[in-house]
Backbone as CSV, one residue per row, in Angstrom:
resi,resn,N_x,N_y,N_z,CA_x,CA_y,CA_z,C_x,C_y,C_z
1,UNK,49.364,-9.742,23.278,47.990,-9.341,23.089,47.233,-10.319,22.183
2,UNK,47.990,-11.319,21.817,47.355,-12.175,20.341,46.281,-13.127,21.604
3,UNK,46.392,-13.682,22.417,45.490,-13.871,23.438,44.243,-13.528,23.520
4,UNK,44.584,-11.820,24.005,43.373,-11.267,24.446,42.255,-11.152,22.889
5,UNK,42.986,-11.152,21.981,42.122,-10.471,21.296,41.489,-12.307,20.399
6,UNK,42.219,-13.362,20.719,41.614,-14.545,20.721,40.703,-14.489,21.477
7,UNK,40.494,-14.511,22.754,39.288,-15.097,23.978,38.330,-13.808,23.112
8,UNK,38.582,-12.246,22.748,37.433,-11.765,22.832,37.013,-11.858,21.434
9,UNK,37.355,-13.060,20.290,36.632,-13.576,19.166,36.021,-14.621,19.618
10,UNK,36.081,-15.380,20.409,35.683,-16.354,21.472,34.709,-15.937,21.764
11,UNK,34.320,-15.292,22.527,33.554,-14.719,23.158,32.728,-13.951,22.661
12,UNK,32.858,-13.645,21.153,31.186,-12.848,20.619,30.669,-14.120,19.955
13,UNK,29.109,-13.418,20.093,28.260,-14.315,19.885,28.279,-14.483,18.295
14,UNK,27.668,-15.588,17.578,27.676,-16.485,16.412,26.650,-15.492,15.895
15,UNK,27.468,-15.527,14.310,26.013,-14.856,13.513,25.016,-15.604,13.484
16,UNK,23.549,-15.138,13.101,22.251,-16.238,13.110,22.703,-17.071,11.785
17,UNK,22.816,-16.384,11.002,22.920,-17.752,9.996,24.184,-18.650,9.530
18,UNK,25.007,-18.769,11.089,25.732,-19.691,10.714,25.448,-20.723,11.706
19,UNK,24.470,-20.897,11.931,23.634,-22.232,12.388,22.064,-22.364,11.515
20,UNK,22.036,-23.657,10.970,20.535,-23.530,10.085,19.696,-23.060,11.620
21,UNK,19.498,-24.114,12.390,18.852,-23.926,13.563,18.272,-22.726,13.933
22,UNK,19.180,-22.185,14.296,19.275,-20.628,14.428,18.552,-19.422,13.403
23,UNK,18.981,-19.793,12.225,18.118,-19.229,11.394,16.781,-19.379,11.151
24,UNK,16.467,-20.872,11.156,15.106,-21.112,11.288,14.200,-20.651,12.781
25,UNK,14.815,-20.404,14.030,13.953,-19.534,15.043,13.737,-18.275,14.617
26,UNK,15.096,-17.912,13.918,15.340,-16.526,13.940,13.828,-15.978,12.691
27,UNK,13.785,-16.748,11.748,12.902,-16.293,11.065,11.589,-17.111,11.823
28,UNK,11.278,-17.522,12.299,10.196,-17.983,12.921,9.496,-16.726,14.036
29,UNK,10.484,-16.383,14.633,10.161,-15.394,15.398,9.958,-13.696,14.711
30,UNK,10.477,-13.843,13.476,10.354,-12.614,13.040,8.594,-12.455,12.056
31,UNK,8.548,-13.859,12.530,7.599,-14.517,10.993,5.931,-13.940,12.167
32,UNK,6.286,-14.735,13.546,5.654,-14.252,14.333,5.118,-13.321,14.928
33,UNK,5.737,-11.926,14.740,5.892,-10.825,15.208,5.277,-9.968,14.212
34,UNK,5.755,-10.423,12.851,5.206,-9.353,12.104,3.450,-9.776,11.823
35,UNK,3.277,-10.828,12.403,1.601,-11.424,12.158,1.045,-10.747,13.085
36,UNK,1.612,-10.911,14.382,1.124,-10.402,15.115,0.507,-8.490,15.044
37,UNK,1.652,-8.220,14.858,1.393,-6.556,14.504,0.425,-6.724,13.735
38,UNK,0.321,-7.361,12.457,-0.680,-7.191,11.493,-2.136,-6.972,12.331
39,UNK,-2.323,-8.033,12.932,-3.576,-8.457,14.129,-3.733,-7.500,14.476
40,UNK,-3.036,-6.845,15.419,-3.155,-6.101,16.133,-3.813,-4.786,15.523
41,UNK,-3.011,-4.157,14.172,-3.499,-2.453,13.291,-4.803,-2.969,12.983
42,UNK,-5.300,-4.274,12.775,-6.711,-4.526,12.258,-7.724,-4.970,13.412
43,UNK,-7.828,-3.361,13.971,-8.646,-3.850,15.387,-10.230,-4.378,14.895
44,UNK,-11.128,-5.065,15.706,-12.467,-4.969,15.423,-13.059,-3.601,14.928
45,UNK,-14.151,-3.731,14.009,-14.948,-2.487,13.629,-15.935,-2.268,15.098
46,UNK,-15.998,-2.664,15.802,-17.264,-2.627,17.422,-15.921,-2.116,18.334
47,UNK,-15.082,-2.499,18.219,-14.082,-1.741,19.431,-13.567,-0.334,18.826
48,UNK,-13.540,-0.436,17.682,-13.385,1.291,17.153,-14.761,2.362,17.496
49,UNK,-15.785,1.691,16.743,-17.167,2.046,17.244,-17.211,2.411,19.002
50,UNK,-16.737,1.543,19.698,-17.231,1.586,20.894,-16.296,2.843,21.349
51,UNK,-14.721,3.127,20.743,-13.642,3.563,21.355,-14.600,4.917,21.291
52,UNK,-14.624,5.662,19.811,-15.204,7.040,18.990,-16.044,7.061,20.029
53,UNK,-17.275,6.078,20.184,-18.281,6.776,21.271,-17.713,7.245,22.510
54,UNK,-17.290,6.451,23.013,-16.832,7.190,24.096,-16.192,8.363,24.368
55,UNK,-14.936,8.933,23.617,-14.117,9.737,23.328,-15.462,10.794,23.074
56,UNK,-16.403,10.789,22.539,-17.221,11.779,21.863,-18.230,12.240,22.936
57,UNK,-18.888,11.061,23.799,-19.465,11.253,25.214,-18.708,11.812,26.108
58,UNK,-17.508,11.870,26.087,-16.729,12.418,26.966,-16.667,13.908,27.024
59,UNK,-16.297,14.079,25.453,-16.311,15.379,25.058,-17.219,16.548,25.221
60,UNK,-18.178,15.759,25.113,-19.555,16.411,25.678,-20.042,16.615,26.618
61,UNK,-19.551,15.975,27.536,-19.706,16.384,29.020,-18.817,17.083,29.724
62,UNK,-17.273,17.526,28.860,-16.727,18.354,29.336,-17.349,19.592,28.724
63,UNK,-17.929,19.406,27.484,-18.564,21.326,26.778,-19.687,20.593,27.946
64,UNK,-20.519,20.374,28.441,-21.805,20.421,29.073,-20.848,21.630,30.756
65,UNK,-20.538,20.418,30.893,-20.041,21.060,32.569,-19.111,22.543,32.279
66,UNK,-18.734,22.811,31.236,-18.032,23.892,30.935,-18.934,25.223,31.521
67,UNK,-19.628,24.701,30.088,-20.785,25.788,29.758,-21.871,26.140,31.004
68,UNK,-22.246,24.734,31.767,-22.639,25.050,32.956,-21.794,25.943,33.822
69,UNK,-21.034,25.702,34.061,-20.105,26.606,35.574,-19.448,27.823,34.674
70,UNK,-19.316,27.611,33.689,-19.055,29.017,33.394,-19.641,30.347,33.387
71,UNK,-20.150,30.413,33.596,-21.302,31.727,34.512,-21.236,32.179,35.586
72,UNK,-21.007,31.196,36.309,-20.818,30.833,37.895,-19.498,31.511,38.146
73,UNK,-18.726,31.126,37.291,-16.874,30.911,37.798,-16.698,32.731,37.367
74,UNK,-17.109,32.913,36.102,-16.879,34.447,35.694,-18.094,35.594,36.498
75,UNK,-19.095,35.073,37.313,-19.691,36.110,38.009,-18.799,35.797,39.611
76,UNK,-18.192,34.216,40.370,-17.426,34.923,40.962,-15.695,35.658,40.531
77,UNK,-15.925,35.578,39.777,-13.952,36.488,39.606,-14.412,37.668,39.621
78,UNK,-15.509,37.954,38.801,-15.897,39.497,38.671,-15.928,39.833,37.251
């Protein structure tokens, strides 16, 4: 079994930081990612603005059409 259990130390992959190389993507990409997120939670103040309006126009036209047919809907059920 001294074999098998050679090929399968063989065969796992290298920690990141036992290549500089490696470490330097590795934090490059982590370096990347977390900028990115940052970007991203700090949306424009006009696309928040724009989001709220909408969400709020929406809302209102479901109480509009509610309130309309609801008269309608409860005189036909009975």
């Amino acid at each position: 079994m001294d074999w098998l259990d050679e090929a399968i130390r063989d065969a796992a992959p290298r920690a990141v930081g036992s290549e500089p190389t490696a470490a330097a993507w590795a934090e490059a990409v982590a370096r990347d990612a977390v900028g990115r997120a940052v970007e991203r939670r700090n949306g424009s103040r006009l696309r928040r603005i724009l989001g709220g309006s909408a969400i709020g126009v929406g809302l209102l036209g479901i109480g509009i059409t509610a309130a309309t047919a609801g008269p309608a809907v409860f005189g036909w059920v009975g």
